[in-house]
PALUMDREN-135181 format. One record per residue (C-alpha): x, y, z. Coordinates in steps of 0.2 Angstrom, whole numbers, padded with zeros to 4 digits, always signed. Each point is the difference from the previous one (the first is absolute). Example, Ala and Ser with C-alpha at 12.3 -4.5 7.8 and 13.67 -1.06 7.14 Angstrom:
BEGIN
+0062-0022+0039 +0006+0017-0003 
REM end
This chain:
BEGIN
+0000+0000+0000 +0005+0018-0005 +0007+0012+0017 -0003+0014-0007 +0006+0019+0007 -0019+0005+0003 -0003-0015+0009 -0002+0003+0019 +0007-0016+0006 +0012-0014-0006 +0004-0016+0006 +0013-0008+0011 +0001-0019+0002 -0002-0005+0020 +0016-0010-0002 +0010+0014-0006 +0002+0013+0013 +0013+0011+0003 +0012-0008+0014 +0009+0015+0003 -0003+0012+0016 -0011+0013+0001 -0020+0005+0006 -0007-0004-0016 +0007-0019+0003 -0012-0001+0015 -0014+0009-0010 +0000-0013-0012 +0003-0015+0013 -0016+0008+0007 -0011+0000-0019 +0004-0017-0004 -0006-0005+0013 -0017+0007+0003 -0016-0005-0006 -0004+0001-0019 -0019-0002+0005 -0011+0005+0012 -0004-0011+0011 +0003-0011+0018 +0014-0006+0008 +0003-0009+0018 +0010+0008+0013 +0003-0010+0016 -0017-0010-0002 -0010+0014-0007 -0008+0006-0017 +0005+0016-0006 -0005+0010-0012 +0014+0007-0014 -0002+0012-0013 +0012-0003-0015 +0016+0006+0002 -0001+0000+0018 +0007-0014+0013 -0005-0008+0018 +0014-0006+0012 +0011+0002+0013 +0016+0009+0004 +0008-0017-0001 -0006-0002-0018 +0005+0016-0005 +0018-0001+0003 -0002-0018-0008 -0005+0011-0015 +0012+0016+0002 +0015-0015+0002 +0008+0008+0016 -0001-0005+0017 -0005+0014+0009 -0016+0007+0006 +0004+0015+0004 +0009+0004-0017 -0016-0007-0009 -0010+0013+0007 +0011+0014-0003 +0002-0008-0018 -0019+0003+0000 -0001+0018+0005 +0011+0002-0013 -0010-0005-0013 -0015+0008+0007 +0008+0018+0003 +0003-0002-0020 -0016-0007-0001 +0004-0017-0011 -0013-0009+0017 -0012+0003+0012 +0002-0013+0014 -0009-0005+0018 +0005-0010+0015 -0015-0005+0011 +0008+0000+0018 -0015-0011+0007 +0006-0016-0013 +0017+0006-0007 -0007-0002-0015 +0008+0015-0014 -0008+0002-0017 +0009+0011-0013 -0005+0004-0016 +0007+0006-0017 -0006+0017-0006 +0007+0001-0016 -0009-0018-0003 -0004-0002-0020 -0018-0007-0003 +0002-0002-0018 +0010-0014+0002 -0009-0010+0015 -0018-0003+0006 -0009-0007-0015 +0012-0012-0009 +0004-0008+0016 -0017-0002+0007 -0001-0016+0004 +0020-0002+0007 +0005+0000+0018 +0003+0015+0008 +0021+0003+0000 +0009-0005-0013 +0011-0015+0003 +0018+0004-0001 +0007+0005-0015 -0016+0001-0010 -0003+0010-0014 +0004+0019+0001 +0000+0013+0010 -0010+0018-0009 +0009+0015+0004 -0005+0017-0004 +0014+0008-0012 -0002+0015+0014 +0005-0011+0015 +0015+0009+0002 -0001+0018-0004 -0005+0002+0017 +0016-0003+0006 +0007+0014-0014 -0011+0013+0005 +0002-0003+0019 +0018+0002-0005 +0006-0017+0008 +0015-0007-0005 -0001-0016-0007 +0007-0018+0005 +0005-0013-0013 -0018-0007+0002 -0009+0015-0002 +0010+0003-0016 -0003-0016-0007 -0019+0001+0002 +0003+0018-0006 +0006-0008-0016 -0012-0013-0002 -0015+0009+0001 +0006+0011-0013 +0002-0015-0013 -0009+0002-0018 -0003-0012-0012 -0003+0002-0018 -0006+0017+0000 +0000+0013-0014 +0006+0013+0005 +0017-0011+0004 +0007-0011-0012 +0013-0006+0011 -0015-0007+0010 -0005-0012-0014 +0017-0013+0001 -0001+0002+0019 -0009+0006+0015 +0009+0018+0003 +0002+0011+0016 -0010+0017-0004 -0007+0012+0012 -0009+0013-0013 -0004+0004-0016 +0017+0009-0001 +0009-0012+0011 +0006-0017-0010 +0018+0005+0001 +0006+0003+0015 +0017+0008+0009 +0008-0004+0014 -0003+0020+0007 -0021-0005-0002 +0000-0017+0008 +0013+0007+0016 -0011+0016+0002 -0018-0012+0000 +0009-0014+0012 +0010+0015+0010 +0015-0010-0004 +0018+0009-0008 +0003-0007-0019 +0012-0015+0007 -0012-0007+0010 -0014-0001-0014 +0015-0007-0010 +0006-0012+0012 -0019-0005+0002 -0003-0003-0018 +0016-0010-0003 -0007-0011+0015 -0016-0003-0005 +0007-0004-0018 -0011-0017+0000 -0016+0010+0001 +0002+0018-0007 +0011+0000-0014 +0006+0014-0004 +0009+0009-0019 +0008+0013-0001 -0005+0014-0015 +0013+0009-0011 +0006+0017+0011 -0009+0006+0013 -0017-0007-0005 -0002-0010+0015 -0002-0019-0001 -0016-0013-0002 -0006-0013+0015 -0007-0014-0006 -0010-0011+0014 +0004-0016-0009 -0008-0011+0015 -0018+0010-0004 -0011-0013-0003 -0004-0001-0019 -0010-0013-0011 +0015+0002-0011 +0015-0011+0002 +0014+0012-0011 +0016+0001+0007 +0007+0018+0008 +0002+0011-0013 +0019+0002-0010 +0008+0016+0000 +0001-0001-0021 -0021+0002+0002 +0000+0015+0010 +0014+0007-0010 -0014-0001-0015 -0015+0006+0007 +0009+0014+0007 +0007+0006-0016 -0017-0001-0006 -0007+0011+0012 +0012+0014-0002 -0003-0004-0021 -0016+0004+0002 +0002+0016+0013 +0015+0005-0009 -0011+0017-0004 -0011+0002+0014 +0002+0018+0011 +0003-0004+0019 +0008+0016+0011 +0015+0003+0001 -0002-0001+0019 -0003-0017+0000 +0014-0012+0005 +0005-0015-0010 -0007-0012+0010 -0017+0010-0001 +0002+0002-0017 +0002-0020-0005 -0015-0002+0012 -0012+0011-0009 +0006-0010-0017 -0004-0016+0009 -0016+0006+0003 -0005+0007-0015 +0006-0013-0013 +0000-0017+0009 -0017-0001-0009 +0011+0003-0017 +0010-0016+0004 -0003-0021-0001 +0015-0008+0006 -0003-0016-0007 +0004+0007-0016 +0014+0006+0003 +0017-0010-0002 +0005-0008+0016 +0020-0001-0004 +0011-0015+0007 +0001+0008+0018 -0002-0014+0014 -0013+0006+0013 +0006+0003+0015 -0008-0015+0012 +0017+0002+0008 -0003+0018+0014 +0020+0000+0001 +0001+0002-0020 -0014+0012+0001 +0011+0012+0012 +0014+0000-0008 +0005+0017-0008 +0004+0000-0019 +0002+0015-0008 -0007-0005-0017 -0015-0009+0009 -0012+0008+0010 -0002-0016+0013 +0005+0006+0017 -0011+0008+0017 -0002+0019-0003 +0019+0005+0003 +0016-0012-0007 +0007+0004+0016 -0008+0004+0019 -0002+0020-0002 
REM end
């Protein structure tokens, strides 16, 4: 199925989740595992009602769920969350039992096609829906990002096979805007609250999920999600492919007016936009270039290719 840019939310499988550190790790610990459906779960011999995306428990099977051992530091995790308002939660001091619930839960994807199913998922079932907005909350509070944050960060920004970004159509592509496929090390750093060598360093070590090429100058580079669930089997895009479509899109702009103010990075971004439509990369010649399944051959600098994160070299 398509993920494209105007869509609201895109997918993540339950058994890929982020494994590095950081509060949107426990947020998505706490989604997968509340209720899809509305319905009733027992709590310590008793029926309770659930509304979807919601969950019934103890503190014991909370920090079962968060994956730490302490009590007390799941309930700060918690305030966390709810200060940034990603849950609403409640602890009934009569029977201990707490029930937190989701509030960015997205219906589109739950209630009416699983019906007739239990009310939790079973581990590791099917995906996860997450709003493509999940994380701007963090931008405009100003947080600074942890790795997990970023990779979510990432991740919900995916497109695939989208118009307006030919890039998207040999591979699921990191884009934040209209005007935002290519990317720069200074935009990512100022978004995560991170210097450029982090956002570099972050790239290079996440090379088996967001691989990342870098453009000719200072246009920035491409991040391709290549673990984005597709109903395509292709192969990471080559280099010699990118190259072509590309060359064709600054063919076809060669004569547009942009301001002289813009930047180059801007510039090749509004060119994206406006001429992705333009292009079919399936006809275009594909070239002997091997793709990079390899994320260490992908990284490495070469200045006649354009493979590489979005620097040859930590800034």
């Amino acid at each position: 199925m398509k993920c494209l840019l105007k869509y609201q939310w895109v997918k993540l499988p339950r058994s890929n989740p982020p494994t590095n550190e950081g509060i949107m790790l426990y947020w998505i610990r706490l989604a997968t595992n509340a209720a899809f459906r509305s319905g009733q779960v027992n709590f310590c011999g008793h029926m309770n009602n659930i509304s979807i995306g919601s969950w019934v428990g103890g503190i014991e099977g909370l920090t079962s769920i968060l994956e730490i051992n302490s009590q007390k530091k799941a309930l700060s995790i918690m305030e966390t969350l709810v200060n940034l308002g990603y849950i609403e939660y409640d602890i009934d001091k009569s029977t201990q039992r707490l029930t937190y619930k989701i509030t960015d839960w997205v219906v589109e994807c739950s209630e009416a096609s699983c019906s007739e199913e239990a009310v939790y998922a079973k581990e590791g079932q099917g995906f996860l829906c997450l709003p493509r907005s999940i994380t701007q909350r963090l931008v405009e509070k100003k947080y600074t990002f942890e790795p997990a944050d970023a990779w979510l960060d990432l991740w919900c920004h995916s497109v695939w096979q989208d118009s307006s970004n030919a890039f998207s159509q040999l591979s699921p592509i990191v884009q934040f805007s209209v005007y935002k496929s290519a990317l720069t090390l200074k935009s990512i750093g100022e978004r995560w609250n991170w210097d450029k060598k982090e956002v570099w360093q972050f790239l290079k070590s996440n090379a088996d999920v967001f691989l990342s090429y870098k453009l000719p100058g200072s246009y920035g580079c491409l991040i391709f999600n290549i673990s984005y669930p597709t109903d395509s089997k292709k192969r990471p895009p080559t280099s010699n492919k990118i190259k072509r479509i590309l060359e064709e899109i600054r063919i076809k702009g060669q004569n547009t007016h942009v301001r002289k103010s813009d930047d180059d990075n801007l510039r090749i971004n509004k060119l994206i936009a406006w001429y992705s439509k333009f292009i079919v990369p399936q006809d275009l010649p594909d070239g002997s270039d091997k793709t990079c399944s390899d994320p260490n051959s992908c990284l490495e600098h070469d200045s006649s290719s354009i493979r590489g994160p979005c620097a040859s070299t930590p800034p």
